[in-house]
C-alpha atoms as a printed R data frame, in Angstrom:
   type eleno elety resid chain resno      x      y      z
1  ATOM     1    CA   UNK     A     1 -0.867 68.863 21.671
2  ATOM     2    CA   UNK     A     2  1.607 71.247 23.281
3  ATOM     3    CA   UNK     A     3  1.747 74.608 22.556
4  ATOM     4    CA   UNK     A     4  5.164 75.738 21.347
5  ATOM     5    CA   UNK     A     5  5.734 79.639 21.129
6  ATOM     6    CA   UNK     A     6  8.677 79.042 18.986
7  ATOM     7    CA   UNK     A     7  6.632 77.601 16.050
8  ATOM     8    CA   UNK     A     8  5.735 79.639 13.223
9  ATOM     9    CA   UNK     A     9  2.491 80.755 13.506
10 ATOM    10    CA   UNK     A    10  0.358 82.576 11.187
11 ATOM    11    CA   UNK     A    11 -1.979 85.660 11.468
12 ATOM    12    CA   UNK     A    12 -4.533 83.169 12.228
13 ATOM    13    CA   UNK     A    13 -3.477 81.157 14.759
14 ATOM    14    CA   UNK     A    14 -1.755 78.177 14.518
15 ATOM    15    CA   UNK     A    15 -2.491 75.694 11.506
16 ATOM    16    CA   UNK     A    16 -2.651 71.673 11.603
17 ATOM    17    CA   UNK     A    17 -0.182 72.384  8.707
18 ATOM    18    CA   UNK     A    18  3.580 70.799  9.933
19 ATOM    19    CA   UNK     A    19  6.423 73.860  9.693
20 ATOM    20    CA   UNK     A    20  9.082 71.766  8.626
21 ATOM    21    CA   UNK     A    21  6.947 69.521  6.038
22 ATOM    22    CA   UNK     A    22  8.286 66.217  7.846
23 ATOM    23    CA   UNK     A    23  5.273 64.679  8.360
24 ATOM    24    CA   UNK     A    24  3.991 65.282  4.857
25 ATOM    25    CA   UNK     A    25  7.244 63.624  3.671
26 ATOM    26    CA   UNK     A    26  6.948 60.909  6.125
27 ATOM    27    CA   UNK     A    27  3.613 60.262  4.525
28 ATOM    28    CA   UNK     A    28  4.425 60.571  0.975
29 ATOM    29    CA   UNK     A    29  7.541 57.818  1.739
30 ATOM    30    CA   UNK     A    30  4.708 55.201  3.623
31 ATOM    31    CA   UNK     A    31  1.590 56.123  1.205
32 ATOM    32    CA   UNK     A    32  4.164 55.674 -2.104
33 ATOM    33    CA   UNK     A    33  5.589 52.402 -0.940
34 ATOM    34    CA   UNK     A    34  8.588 50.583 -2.510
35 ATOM    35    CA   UNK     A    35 11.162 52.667 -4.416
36 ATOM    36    CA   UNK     A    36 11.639 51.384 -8.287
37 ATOM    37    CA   UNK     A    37 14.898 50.629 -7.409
38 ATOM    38    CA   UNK     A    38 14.246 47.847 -4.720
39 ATOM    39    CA   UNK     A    39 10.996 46.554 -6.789
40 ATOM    40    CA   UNK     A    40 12.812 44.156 -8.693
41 ATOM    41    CA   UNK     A    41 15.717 43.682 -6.520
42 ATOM    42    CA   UNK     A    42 16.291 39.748 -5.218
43 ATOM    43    CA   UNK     A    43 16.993 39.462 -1.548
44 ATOM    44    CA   UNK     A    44 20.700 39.644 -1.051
45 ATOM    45    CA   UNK     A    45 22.092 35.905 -1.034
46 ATOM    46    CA   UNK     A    46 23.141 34.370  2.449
47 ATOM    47    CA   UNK     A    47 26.801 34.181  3.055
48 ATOM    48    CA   UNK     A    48 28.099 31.551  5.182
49 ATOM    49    CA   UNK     A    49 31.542 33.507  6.067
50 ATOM    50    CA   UNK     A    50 30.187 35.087  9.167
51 ATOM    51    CA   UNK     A    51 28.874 32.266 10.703
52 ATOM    52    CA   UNK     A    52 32.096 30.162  9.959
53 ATOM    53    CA   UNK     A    53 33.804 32.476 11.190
54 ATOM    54    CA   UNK     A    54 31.796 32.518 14.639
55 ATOM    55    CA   UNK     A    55 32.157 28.819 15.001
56 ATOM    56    CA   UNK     A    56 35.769 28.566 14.527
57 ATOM    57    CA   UNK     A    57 35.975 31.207 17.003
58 ATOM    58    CA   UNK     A    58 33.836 29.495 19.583
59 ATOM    59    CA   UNK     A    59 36.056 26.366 19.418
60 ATOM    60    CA   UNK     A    60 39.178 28.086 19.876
61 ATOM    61    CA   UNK     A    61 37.866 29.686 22.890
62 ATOM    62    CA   UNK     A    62 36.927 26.646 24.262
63 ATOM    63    CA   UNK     A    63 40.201 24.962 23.320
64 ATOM    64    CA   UNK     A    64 41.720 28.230 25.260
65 ATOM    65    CA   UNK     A    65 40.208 27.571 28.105
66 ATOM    66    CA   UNK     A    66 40.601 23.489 28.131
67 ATOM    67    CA   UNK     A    67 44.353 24.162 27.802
68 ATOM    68    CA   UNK     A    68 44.413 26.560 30.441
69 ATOM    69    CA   UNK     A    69 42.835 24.557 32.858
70 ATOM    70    CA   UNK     A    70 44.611 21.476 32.441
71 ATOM    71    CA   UNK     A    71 48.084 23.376 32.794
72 ATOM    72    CA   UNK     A    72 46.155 24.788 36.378
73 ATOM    73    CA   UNK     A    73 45.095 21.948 37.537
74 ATOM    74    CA   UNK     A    74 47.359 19.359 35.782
């Protein structure tokens, strides 16, 4: 590990304890797992707007383009 004289050292020397507490939080989140909240929480239904959406785009394009190229080449 890198030494970093801006870090907060004790009398001591440094300590393998984190300044900022991040890495204890980090832990605490991973080692607790799932909130309460999301326990019981169903998966959020798939909506099929998007992908509509997409395909009707797709085909206009494509109609774009058809139309342009037969008044270019027509």
């Amino acid at each position: 590990m890198a030494h970093n004289p801006q870090a907060p050292q004790g009398p001591q020397g440094p300590q393998d304890v984190d300044p900022a507490g991040s890495t204890q939080m980090f832990q605490a989140f991973v080692n607790d797992g799932p909130s309460a909240g999301a326990a019981g929480a169903s998966p959020p239904a798939a909506s099929s707007g998007p992908r509509v959406g997409l395909i009707v785009g797709v085909a206009v394009g494509v109609i774009a383009l058809a139309v342009v190229a037969w008044l270019l080449l027509g």
